[in-house]
LOGUVEX-957690 format. One record per residue (C-alpha): x, y negated, z negated. Coordinates in pm, 1 decimal. Layout:
N
<fivo x="X" y="Y" z="Z"/>
...
// end
This chain:
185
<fivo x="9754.7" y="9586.3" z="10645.4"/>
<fivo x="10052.0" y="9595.9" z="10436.8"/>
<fivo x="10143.1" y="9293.5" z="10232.2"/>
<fivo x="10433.3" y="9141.7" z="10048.7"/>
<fivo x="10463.5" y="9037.2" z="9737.1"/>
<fivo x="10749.5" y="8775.9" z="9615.6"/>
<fivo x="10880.2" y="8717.2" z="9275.3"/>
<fivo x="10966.8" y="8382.2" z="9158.9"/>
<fivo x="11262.1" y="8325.1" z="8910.4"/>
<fivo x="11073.3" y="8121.0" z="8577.8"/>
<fivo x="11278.8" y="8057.2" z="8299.6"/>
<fivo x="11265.1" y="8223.5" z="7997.0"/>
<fivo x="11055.5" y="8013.8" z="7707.0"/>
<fivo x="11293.9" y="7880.7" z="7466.2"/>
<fivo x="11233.8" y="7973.9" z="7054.5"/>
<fivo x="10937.3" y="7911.3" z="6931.8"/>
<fivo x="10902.2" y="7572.6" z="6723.6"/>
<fivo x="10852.9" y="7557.4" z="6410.8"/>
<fivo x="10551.6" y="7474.6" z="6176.0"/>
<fivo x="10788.7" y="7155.9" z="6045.6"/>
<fivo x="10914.4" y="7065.5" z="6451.7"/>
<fivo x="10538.3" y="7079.0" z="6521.6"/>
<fivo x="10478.7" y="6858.6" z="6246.8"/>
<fivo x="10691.6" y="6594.9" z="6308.2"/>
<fivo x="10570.3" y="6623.7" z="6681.0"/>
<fivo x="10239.7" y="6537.5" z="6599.3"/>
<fivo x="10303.7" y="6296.0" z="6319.9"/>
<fivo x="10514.2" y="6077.3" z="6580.9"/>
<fivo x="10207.6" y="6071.3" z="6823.7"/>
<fivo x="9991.0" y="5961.3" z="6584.1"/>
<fivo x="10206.8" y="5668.6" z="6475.6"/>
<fivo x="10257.9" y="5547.7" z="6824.8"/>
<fivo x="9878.6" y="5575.4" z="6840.6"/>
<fivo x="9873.8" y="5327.9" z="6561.4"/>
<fivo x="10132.6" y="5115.9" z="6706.6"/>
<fivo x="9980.6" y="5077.4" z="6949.0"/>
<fivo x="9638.2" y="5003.9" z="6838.4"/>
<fivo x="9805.5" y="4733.1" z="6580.3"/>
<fivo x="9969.0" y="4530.8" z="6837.5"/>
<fivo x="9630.8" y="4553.3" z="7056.4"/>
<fivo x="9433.6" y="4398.8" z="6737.5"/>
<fivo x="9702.3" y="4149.0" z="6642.5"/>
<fivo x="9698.2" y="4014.5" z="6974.3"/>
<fivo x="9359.3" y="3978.2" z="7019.6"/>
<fivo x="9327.5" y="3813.2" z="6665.6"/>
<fivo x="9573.7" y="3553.7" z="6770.9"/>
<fivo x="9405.2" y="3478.4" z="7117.4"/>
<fivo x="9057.0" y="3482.8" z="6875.4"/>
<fivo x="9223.1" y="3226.1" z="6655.2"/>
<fivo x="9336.3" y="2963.0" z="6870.4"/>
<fivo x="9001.6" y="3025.7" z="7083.7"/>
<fivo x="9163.7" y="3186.2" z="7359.3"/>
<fivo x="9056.5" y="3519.7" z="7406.7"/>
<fivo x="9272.3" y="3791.9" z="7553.0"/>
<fivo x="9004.6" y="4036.3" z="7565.0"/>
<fivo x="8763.5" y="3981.7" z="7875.4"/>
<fivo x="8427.5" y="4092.2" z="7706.8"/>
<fivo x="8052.1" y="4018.8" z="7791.2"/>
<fivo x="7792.1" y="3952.7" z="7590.9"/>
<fivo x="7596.0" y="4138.3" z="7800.0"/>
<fivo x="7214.1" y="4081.9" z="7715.1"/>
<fivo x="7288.5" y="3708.8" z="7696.0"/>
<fivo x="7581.8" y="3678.8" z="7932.6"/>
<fivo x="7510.3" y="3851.7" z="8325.2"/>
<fivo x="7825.6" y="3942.1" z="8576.8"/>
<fivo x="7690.8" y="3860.3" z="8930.5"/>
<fivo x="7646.8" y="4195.7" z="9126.5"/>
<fivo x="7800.7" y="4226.2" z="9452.4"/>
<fivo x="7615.6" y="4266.0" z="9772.3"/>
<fivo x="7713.8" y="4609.3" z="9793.6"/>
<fivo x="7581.3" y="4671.3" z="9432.9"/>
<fivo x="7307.1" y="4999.6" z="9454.3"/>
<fivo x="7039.6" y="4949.2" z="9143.2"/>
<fivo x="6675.3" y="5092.3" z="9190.0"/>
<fivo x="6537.5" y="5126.4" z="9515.3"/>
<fivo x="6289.1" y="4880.9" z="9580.7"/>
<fivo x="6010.8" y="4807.8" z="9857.0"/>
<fivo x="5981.9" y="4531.4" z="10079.7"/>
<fivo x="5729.1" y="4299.5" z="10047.5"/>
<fivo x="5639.3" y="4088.5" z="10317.9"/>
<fivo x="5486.8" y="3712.2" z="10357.7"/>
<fivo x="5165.0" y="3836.7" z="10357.2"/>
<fivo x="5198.2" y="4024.5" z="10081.4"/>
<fivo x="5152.6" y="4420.6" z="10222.4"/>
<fivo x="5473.7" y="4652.6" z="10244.4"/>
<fivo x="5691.2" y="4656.8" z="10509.1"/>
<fivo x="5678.5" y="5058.5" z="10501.9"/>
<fivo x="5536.2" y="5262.5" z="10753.0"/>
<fivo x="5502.7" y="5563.2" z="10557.7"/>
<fivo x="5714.1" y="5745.9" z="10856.8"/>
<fivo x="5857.1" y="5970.6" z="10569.2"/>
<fivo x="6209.0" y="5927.5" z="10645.3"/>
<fivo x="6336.7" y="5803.9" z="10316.9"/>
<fivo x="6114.9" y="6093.1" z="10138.6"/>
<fivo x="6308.0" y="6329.1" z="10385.5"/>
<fivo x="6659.6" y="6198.3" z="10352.4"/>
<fivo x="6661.5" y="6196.8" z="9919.6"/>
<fivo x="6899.1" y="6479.8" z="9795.7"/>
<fivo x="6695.5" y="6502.3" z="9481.4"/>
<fivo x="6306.6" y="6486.2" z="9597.1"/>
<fivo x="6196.5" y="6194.4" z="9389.6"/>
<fivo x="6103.2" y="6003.9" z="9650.7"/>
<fivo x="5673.8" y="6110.8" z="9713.7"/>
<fivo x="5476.6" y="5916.1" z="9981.3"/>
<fivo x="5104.6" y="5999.8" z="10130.1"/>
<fivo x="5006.9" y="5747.8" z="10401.5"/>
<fivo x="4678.3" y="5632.1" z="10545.7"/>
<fivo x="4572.4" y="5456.4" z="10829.3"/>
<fivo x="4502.0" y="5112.9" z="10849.7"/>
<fivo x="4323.2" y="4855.5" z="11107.6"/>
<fivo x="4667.3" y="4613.5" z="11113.0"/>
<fivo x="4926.4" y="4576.7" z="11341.2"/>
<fivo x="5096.0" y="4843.0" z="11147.1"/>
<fivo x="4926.8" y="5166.6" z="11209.6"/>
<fivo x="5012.3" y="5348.6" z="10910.5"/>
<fivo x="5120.0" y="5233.7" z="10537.0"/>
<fivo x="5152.8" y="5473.4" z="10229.4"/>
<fivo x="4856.7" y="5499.4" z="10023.9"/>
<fivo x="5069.8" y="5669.7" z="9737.6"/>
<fivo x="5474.9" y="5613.0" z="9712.6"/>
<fivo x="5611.5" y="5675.7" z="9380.5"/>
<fivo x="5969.4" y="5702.6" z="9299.6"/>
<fivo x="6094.7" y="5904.8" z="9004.9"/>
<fivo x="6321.1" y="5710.4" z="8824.3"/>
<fivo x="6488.9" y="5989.4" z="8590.4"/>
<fivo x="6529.6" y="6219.3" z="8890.8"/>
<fivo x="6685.5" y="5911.4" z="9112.8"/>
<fivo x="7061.9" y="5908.3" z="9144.7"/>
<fivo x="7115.9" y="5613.5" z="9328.9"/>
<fivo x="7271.6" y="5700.6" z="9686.3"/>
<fivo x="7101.1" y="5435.4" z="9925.3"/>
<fivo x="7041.3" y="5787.1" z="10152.2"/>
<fivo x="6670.3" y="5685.0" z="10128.8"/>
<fivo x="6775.3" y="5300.1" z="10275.5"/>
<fivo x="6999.7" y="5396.7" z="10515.6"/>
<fivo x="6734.6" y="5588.6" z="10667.4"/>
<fivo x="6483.2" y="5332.8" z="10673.8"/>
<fivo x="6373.9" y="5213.0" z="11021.5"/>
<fivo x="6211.3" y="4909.1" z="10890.2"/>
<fivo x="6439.0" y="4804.7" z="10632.5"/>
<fivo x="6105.4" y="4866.0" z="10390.6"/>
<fivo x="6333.0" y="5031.7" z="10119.7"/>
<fivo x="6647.9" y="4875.4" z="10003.8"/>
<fivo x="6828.1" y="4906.3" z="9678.1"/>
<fivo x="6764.8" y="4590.3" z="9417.6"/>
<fivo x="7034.8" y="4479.7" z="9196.2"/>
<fivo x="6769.4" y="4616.6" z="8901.2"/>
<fivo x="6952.2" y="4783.5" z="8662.5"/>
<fivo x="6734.4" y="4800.2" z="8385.0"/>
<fivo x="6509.1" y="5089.1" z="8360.2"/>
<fivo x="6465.5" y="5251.2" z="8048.5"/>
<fivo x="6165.5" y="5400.8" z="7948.8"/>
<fivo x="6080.3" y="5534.6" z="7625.1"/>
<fivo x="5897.1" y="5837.2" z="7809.0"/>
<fivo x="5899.4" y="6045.2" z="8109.4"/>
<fivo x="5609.9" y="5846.9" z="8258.1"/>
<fivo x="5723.0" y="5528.9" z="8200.6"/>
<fivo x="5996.9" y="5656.9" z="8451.3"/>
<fivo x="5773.3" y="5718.7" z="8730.9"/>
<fivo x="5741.2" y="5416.0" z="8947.4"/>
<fivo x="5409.8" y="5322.3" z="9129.8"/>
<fivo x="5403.2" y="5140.8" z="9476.8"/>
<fivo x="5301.2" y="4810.2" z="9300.8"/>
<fivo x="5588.9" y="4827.9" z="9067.7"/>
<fivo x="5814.3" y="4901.7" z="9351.4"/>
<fivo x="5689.6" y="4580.2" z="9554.2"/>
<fivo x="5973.5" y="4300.6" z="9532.3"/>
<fivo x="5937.6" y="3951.2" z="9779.7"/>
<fivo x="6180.2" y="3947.3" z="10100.4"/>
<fivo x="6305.7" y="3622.6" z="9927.6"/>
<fivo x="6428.3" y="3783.9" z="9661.1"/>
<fivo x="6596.8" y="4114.0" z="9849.6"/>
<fivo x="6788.3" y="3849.5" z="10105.7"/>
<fivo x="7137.6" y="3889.8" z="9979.0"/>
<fivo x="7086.8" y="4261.4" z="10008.9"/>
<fivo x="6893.3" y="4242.2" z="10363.3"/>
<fivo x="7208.5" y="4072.2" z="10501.9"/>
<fivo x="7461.3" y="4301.3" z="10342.8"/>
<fivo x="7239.4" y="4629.5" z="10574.8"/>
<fivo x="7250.1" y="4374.9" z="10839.7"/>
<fivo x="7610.9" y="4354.6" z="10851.6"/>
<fivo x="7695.0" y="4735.5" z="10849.8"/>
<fivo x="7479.7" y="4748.9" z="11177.5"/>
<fivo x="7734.6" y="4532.4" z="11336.7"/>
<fivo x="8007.9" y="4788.7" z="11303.5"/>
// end
């Protein structure tokens, strides 16, 4: 199969600049640069003076921003009233993370709920935050906490046991509600 090729007009590069033109180019960025970062500071030193800041900053150990609903931190389980899980070790969320940190082993039990995990651990360094493994919850037993803060000072302390995970439905509510909503749609 024969095929065509087409040539497209460009136009010819003008002279080359020289060392001085390239200079001069790059001395006039830099003092636009600095123009610009002078009348950034002498704003904000006039807003700091007459205690009116310019500058929205937060203080942030000390001062919090409210997270939305929507707002994915660590995934979380579900504690109920009576203080088991809500989670049914059915697997699902285990099945549905793209990066495998999600490990559960479940056992039998003599309640309502026939089966709850013996062993669910989530690994922390490997999690990327999706909500995959809470919209495949069934049971709304795994949601995603506004818990942001994480850091561990080794590998281990990233590795998240099933009573670490535990959180009261009181406190997941906002979040419940926000699920609750999309299943509307």
């Amino acid at each position: 199969m024969a095929t065509r090729t087409v040539s497209v007009a460009r136009p010819r590069p003008t002279a080359q600049r020289t060392t001085l033109g390239v200079w001069l180019l790059g001395a006039r960025a830099i003092l636009k640069g600095m123009a610009l970062t002078h009348r950034h500071f002498v704003r904000n030193l006039w807003g700091f003076i007459r205690r009116k800041p310019t500058v929205f900053t937060v203080q942030y150990p000390e001062q919090r921003l409210p997270f939305p609903n929507a707002f994915r931190g660590m995934p979380v389980l579900v504690q109920m009233d009576n203080g088991k899980e809500r989670c049914v070790a059915c697997g699902l969320c285990e099945w549905a993370c793209p990066t495998d940190c999600i490990t559960i082993y479940p056992a039998e039990t003599a309640d309502e709920i026939e089966r709850h995990p013996e062993v669910f651990d989530i690994n922390m360094s490997r999690c990327m935050f999706c909500g995959l493994c809470e919209e495949a919850c069934p049971e709304e037993a795994i949601v995603m906490s506004h818990n942001v803060e994480i850091a561990a000072f080794s590998r281990r302390g990233t590795l998240w046991h099933k009573d670490d995970l535990l959180i009261p439905v009181s406190k997941l509510a906002p979040r419940l509600q926000h699920i609750r909503r999309g299943y509307d749609r």
